[in-house]
C-alpha positions in Angstrom: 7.5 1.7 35.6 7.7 -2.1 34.5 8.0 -4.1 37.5 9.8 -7.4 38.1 6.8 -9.8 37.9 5.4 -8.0 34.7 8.7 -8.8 32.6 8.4 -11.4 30.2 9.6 -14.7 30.8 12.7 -14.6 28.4 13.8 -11.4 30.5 12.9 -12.8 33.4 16.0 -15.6 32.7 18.3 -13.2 32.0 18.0 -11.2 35.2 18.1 -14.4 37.0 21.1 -15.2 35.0 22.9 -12.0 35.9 22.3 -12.5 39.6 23.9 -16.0 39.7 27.0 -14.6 37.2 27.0 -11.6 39.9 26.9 -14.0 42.8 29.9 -15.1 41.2 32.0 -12.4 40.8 31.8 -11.5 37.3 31.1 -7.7 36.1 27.9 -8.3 34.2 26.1 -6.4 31.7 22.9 -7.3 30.5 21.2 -6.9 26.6 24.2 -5.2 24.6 23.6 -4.3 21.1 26.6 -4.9 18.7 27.0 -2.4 16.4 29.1 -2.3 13.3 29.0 1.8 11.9 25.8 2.0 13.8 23.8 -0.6 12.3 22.4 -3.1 14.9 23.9 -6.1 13.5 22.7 -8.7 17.6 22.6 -8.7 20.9 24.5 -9.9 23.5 22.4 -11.3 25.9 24.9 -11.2 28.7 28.3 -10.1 28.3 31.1 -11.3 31.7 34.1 -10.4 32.3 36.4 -11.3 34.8 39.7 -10.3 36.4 42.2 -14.1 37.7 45.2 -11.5 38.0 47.3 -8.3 36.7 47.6 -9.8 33.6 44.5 -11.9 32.3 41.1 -10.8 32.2 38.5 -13.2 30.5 35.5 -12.3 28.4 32.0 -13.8 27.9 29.2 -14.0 26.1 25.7 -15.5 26.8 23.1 -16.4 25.0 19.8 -17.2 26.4 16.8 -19.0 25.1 14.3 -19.3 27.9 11.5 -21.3 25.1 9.5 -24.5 24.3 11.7 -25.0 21.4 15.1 -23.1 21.8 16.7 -24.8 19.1 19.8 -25.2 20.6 22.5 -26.5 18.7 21.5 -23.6 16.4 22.6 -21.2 19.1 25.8 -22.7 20.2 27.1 -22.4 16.8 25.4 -19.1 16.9 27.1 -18.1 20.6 30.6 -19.6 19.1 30.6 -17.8 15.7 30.3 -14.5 17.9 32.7 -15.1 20.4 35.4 -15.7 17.5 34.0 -12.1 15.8 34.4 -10.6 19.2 37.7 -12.4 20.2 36.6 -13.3 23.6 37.6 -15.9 25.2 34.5 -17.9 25.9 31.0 -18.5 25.3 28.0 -19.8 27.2 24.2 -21.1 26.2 21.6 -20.9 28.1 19.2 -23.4 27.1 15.8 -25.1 28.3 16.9 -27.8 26.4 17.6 -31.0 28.9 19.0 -33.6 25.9 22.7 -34.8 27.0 23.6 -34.4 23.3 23.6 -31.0 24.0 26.4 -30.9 26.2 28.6 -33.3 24.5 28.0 -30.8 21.3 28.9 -27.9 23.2 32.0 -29.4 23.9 32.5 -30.2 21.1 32.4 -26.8 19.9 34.2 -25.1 23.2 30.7 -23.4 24.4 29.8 -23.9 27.9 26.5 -25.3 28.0 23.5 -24.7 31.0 20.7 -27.1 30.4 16.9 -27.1 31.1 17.9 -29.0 34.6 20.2 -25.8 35.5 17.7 -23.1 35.2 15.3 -25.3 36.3 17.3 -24.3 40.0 17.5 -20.7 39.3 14.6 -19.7 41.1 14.9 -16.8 43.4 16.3 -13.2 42.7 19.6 -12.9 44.5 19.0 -9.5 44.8 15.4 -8.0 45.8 16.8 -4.3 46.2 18.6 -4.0 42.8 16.1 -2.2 39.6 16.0 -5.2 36.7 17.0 -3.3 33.2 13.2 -3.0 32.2 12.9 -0.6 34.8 16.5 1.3 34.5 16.0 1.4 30.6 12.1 2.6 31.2 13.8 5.7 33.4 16.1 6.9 30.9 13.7 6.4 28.3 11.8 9.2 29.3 14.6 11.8 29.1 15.7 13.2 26.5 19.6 15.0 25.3 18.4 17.8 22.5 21.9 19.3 21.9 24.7 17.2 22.9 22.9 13.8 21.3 20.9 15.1 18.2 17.2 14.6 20.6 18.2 11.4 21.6 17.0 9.8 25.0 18.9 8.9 27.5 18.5 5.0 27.1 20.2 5.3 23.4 23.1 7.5 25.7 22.8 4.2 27.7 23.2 1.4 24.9 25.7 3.4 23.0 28.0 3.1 26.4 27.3 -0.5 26.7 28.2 -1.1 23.5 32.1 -0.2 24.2 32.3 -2.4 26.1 32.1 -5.5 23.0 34.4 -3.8 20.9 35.8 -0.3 22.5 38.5 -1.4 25.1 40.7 0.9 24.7 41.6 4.5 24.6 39.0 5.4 22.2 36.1 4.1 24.3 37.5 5.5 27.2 38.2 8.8 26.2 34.3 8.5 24.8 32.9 7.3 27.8 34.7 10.9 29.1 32.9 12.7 27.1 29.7 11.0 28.2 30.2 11.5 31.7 31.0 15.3 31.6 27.2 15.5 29.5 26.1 13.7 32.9 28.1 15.8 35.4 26.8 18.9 33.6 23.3 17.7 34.2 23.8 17.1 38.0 25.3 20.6 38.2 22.5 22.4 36.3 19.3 20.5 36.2 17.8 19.3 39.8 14.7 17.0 38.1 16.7 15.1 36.3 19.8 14.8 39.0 18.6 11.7 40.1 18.6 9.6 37.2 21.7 11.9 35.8 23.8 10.4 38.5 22.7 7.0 37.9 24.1 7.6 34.5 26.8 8.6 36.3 27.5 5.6 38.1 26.8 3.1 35.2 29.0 4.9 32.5 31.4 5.1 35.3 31.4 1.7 35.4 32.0 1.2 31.9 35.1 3.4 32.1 36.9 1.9 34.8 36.2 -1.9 33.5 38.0 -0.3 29.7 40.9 0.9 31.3 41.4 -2.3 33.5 41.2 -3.6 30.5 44.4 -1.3 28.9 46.0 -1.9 32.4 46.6 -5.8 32.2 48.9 -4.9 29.1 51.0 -2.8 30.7 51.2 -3.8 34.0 54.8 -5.2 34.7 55.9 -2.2 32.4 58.4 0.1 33.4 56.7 3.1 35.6 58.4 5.8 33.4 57.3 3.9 29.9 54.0 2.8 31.4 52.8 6.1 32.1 53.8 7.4 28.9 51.5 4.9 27.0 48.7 5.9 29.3 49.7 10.1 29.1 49.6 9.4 24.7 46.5 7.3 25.2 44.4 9.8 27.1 46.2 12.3 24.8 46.0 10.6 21.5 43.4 8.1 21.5 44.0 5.0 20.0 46.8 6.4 17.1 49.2 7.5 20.1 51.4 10.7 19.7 53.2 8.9 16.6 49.7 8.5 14.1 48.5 11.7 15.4 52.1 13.7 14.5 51.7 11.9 11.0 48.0 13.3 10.5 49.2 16.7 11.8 51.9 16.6 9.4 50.0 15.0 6.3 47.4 18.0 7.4 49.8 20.9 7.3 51.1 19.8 3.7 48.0 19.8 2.5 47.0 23.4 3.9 50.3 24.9 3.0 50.0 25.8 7.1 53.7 26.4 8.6 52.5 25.0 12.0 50.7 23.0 14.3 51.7 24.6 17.6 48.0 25.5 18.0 47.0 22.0 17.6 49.6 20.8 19.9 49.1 23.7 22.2 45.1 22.6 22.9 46.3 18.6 23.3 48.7 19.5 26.0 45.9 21.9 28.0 43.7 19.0 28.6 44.9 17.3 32.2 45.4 14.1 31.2 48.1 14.2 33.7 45.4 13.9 36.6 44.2 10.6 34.9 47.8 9.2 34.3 49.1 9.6 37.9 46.2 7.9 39.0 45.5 4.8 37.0 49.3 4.5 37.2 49.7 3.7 40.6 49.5 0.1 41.2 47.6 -0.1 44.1 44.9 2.0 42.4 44.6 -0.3 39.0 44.2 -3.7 40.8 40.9 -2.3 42.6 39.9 -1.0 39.0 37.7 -3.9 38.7 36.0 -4.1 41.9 35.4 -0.7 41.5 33.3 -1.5 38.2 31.3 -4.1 40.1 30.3 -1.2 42.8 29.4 2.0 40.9 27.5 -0.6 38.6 25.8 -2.0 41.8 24.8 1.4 43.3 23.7 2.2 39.7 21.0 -0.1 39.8 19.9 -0.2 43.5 16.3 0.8 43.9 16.8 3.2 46.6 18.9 6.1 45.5 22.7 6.0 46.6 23.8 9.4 47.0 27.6 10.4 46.1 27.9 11.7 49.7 27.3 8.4 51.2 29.4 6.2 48.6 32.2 4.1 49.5 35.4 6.4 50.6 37.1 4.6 47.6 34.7 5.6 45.3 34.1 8.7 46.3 38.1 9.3 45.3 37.6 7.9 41.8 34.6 10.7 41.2 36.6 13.2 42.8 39.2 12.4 40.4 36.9 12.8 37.6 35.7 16.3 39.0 39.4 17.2 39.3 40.0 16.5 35.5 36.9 18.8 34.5 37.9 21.4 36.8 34.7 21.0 39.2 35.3 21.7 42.6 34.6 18.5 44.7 32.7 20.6 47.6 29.9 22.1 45.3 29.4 18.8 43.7 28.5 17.1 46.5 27.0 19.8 48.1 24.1 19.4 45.3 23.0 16.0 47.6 21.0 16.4 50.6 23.3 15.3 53.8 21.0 11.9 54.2 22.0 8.8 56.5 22.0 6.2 54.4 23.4 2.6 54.3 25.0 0.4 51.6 26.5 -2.9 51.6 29.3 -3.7 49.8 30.0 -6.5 47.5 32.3 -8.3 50.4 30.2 -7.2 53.2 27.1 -8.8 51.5 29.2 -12.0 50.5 30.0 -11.7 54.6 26.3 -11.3 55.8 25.3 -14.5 53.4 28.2 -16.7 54.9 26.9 -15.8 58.6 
């Protein structure tokens, strides 16, 4: 496995990066491909987002050019262009440059620039327990899906589920990123070698879930508790076309086949327990924590020393629960797969705490 001091110097900037974004409360992810049909078309270097209240959430894109000549007023009209394709709300590069005209141009173009001076500070690796994505990618690499992904490794499993996260917030990446976790729950359950690095998988994908329906949440928010968990029961239902463009399809489908009915159709929709999922992100008090929530399966994810599900967060431990409740797992034989070990793991507040002391 790649270690820290073996990555290249390029990747070496955007894990320092991360930790100083991390350190300051953004959910980060690091190297997303954006994908149009599944052609590559970039890659994000780092992609923030952040949560100011129930209603706004703000999203970011980094680029990063860690060179002797990073040619940077190329990237900030490079970093701006994309952030208008994605429709996020701001941009940031990254640059060794140290000229001031570099600054005055990004502001002149609404990019937020850090200079050569900046990440000349940026030093020291805010967290010496967490795996950099070298060494998280170079573990899924080696496993491989032979049915459910066409022989696929894991790290493609991996990127396609960071991906969502530049263009899938909403119920269509969500009720994907489902499907990906009960592929991941099914390995836990049946495959000990790989139940290690499954649950990883587990916690990251997690992660991506719960930062795509905080996402749906901020629009909905001050609904209506009947109305809002209506939208949420036809989104987990429906997808993206809600119950209205899925009854047109059904109906355009059944003229076409000369079929008299679609109660068979309808019937499978309403056995999946979507209800589960809209009782829960519903509640109020459960979708303002949506996003810290994020920040901690993402940070147990990555830490080097393997967090097992029985020593989680109580909090935590009730989102996966509610997972294993939707795909009719029983809770007890789930977690029953993990050894009973003592372990510890800081929080995000507690380790904000333990710095402050």
């Amino acid at each position: 496995m790649k270690k820290q001091e073996t990555i290249s110097k390029g990747e070496l900037m955007e894990e320092l990066l991360r930790n100083y974004f991390l350190n300051s409360g953004y959910y980060v992810v690091r190297g997303i491909k954006y994908k149009y049909e599944d052609n590559d078309i970039t890659d994000v270097d780092l992609f923030l987002y952040g949560r100011s209240s129930s209603l706004t959430r703000q999203r970011t894109n980094v680029d990063i050019k860690n060179k002797k000549t990073p040619q940077a007023f190329e990237r900030i009209l490079w970093a701006n262009g994309l952030r208008e394709l994605l429709n996020f709300d701001s941009c940031i590069v990254a640059t060794t440059d140290k000229r001031p005209a570099i600054n005055t141009f990004g502001q002149l173009h609404k990019t937020i620039v850090l200079d050569g001076t900046f990440l000349s500070k940026l030093r020291s690796n805010s967290y010496p327990n967490r795996l950099n994505e070298e060494e998280i990618t170079n573990r899924f690499s080696k496993l491989k899906s032979y049915k459910s992904y066409k022989n696929k490794d894991w790290r493609y499993i991996y990127e396609q589920s960071k991906s969502k996260l530049l263009t899938e917030l909403d119920f269509a990446g969500f009720n994907s990123e489902l499907s990906n976790i009960s592929y991941f729950i099914e390995k836990i359950m049946t495959d000990k070698s790989k139940r290690e690095d499954a649950t990883r998988m587990l916690y990251l994908i997690l992660s991506h879930l719960l930062i795509i329906i905080d996402f749906i949440t901020k629009d909905i928010a001050f609904l209506d508790t009947v109305v809002k968990e209506k939208k949420l029961s036809d989104g987990f239902k429906f997808g993206n076309l809600g119950k209205e463009g899925v009854d047109k399809i059904i109906a355009m489908a059944i003229h076409i086949s000369g079929n008299k009915s679609a109660n068979s159709f309808l019937k499978s929709i309403d056995e999946i327990p979507t209800d589960i999922l809209k009782d829960f992100f519903s509640k109020n008090e459960n979708s303002k924590n949506l996003f810290n929530w994020a920040k901690e399966f993402e940070k147990i994810g990555f830490n080097k020393e393997f967090i097992n599900p029985e020593n989680i967060e109580t909090q935590l431990k009730g989102v996966l629960a509610l997972i294993l409740d939707f795909f009719g797992i029983e809770r007890k034989k789930f977690f029953e797969l993990y050894p009973k070990i003592v372990q510890t793991t800081l929080t995000l507040s507690d380790a904000d705490e333990k710095k402050s002391k």
